[in-house]
N, C-alpha and C positions, 0 to 999 in steps of 0.2 A: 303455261301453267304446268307444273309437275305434281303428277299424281303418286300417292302413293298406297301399295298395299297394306293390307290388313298387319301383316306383320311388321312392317317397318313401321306403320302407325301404333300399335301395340309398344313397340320397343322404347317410342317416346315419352309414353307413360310414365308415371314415378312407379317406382318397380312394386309397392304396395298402397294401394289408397283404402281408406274405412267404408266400407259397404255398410249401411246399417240396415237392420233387419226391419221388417214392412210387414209387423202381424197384426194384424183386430183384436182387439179385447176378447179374453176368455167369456162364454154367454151365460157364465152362472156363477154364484157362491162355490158352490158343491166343485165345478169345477178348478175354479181357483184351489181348494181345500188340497180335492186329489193332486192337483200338479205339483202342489207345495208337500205333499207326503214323497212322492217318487222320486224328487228331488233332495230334499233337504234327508230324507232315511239312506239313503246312498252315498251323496256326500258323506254323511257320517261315518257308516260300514267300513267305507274305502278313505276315511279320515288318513291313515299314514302314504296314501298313495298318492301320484302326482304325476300318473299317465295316463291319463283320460280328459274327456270333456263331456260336459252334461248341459245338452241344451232341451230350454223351457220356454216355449212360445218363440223359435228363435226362427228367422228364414234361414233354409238351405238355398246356396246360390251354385248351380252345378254350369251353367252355360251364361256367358254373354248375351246370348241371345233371351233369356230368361229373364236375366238382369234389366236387360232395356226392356223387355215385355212388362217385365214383375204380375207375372200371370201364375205364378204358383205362391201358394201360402206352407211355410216349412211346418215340419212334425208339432206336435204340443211337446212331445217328451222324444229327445233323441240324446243318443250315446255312442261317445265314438275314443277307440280303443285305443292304444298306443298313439300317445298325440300328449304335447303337451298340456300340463293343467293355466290355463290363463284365464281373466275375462275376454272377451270376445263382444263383439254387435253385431257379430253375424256369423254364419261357417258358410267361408268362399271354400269352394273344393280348389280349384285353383292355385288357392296361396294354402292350399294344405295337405301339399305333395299328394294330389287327388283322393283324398280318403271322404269315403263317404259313413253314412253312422252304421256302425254294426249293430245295433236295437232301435226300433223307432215304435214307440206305443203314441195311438192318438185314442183322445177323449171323446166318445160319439155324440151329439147334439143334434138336435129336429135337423138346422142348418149344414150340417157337416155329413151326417152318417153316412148317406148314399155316393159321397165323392171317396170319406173313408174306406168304405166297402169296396168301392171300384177304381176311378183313377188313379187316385193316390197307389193301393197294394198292387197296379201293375207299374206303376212307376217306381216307388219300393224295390219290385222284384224286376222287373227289366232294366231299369236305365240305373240306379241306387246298386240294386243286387246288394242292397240290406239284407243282411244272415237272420234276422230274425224281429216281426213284427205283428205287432198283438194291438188290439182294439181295445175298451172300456166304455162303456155309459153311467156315467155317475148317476144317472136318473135310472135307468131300468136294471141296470147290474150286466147286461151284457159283455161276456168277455168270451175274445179267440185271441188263436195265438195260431204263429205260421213262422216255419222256417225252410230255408229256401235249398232247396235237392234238387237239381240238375238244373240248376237256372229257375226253378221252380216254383213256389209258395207251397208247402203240404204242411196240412192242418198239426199242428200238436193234442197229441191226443191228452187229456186231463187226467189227474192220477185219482186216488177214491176222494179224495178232500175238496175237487174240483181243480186245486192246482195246473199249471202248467211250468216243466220244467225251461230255464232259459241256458243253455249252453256258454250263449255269449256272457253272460253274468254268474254263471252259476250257481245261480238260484230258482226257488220257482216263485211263480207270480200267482196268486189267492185273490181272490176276495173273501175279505175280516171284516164284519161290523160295517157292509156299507162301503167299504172302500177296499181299493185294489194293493195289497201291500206284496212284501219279498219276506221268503220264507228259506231260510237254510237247507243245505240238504239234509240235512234229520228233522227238519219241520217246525224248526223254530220260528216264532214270530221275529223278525228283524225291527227292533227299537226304533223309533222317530227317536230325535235328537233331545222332545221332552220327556217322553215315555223314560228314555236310557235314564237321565236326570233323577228323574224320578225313582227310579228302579237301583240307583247310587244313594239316594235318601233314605231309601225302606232298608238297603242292606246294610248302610251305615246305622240306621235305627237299631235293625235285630243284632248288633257289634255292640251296641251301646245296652240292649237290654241282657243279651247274653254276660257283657264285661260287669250289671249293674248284679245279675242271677249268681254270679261268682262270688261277688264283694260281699255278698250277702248271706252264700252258706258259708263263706272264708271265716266271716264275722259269727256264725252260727258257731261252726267249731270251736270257733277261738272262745267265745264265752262259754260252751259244753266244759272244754278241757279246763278252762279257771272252775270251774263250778266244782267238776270231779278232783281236780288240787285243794278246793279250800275242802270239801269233805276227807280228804285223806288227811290235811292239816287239823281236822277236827278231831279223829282219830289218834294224833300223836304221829304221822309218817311224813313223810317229807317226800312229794313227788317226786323229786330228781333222785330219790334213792330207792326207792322202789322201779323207775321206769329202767334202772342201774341193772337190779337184783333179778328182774323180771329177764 
């Protein structure tokens, strides 16, 4: 019988196969809401770009050994930088010339928080060395933020609004009304994809009431000046020879 090593057994492989991703259902509404704001507000933002990727309930598969375990559950919300934009069923680091995400935000839940809080952010920050990872609880509002300093996690300090700045995105991250949104660096609220819609409707509205505001004193004038014509015709003068003389 001939045995063969890992490598040579590797090498027979098809050089890429479809890992699919092995998550559990989100444990609430509220969290489905949030994950579908952090996602679909970003897609939008970075609408002309197409070097990135943006996973949502997705597994990270960092090791074979992983793989056949499937003893890790990947991020809620992860982003990863200079990388193709495609669909995906999974991020192998592997077949992704080893990149791992450069932000990963997870949703805290009864079920989750205490794995959040611990094995997950040193595997994040030791084995990942994610540059930057932040927590949320759509039920209590809890939110940190940590970015990673000499192989490290140190905390992001929050600015007066409670924000936290993100380097890797460029933005900072709030809670608005209940939910964790991305905020510009001058403080603007960054639009959902309906919000922006809608905010095209009102501006297109106040174009439409400004163009109606116009038509209307245009109209104003235009009958003043016939008014003040037919009184000078009343007179004996002829407009156009007075507007001449004047």
């Amino acid at each position: 019988m001939t045995w063969l090593t890992a490598e040579q057994f590797d090498s027979l492989l098809p050089e890429k196969v479809e890992i699919l991703s092995d998550e559990p259902e989100m444990e609430s509404s509220l969290h489905y809401l949030q994950l579908q704001i952090l996602v679909t507000t970003l897609e939008w933002l970075w609408r002309d770009r197409n070097d990135f990727f943006i996973g949502a309930n997705l597994t990270v598969y960092y090791s074979r050994q992983q793989l056949k375990k499937r003893d890790f559950k990947g991020p809620d919300f992860f982003l990863v930088k200079q990388t193709t934009k495609h669909p995906r069923t999974s991020w192998v680091v592997w077949e992704e010339e080893g990149k791992y995400p450069n932000v990963i935000i997870e949703l805290l839940s009864d079920s989750t928080a205490a794995v959040d809080r611990g094995s997950k952010k040193e595997l994040y920050q030791s084995r990942f060395q994610t540059p930057e990872y932040f927590w949320f609880s759509p039920m209590t509002q809890e939110f940190e933020g940590f970015r990673l300093v000499n192989r490290e996690y140190g905390a992001i300090a929050p600015n007066e609004q409670g924000w936290r700045w993100s380097e890797e995105l460029g933005l900072y991250l709030g809670v608005w009304v209940g939910r964790l949104r991305y905020f510009t660096a001058s403080g603007e609220l960054v639009p959902t994809p309906e919000e922006a819609a809608e905010q095209e409707i009102e501006r297109a509205e106040q174009e439409f009431q400004r163009a109606e505001q116009e038509a209307q004193r245009a109209d104003r004038e235009f009958q003043r000046a016939e008014a003040l014509a037919a009184q000078l015709r009343a007179l004996g003068m002829e407009p156009e020879k007075t507007s001449e003389n004047s």
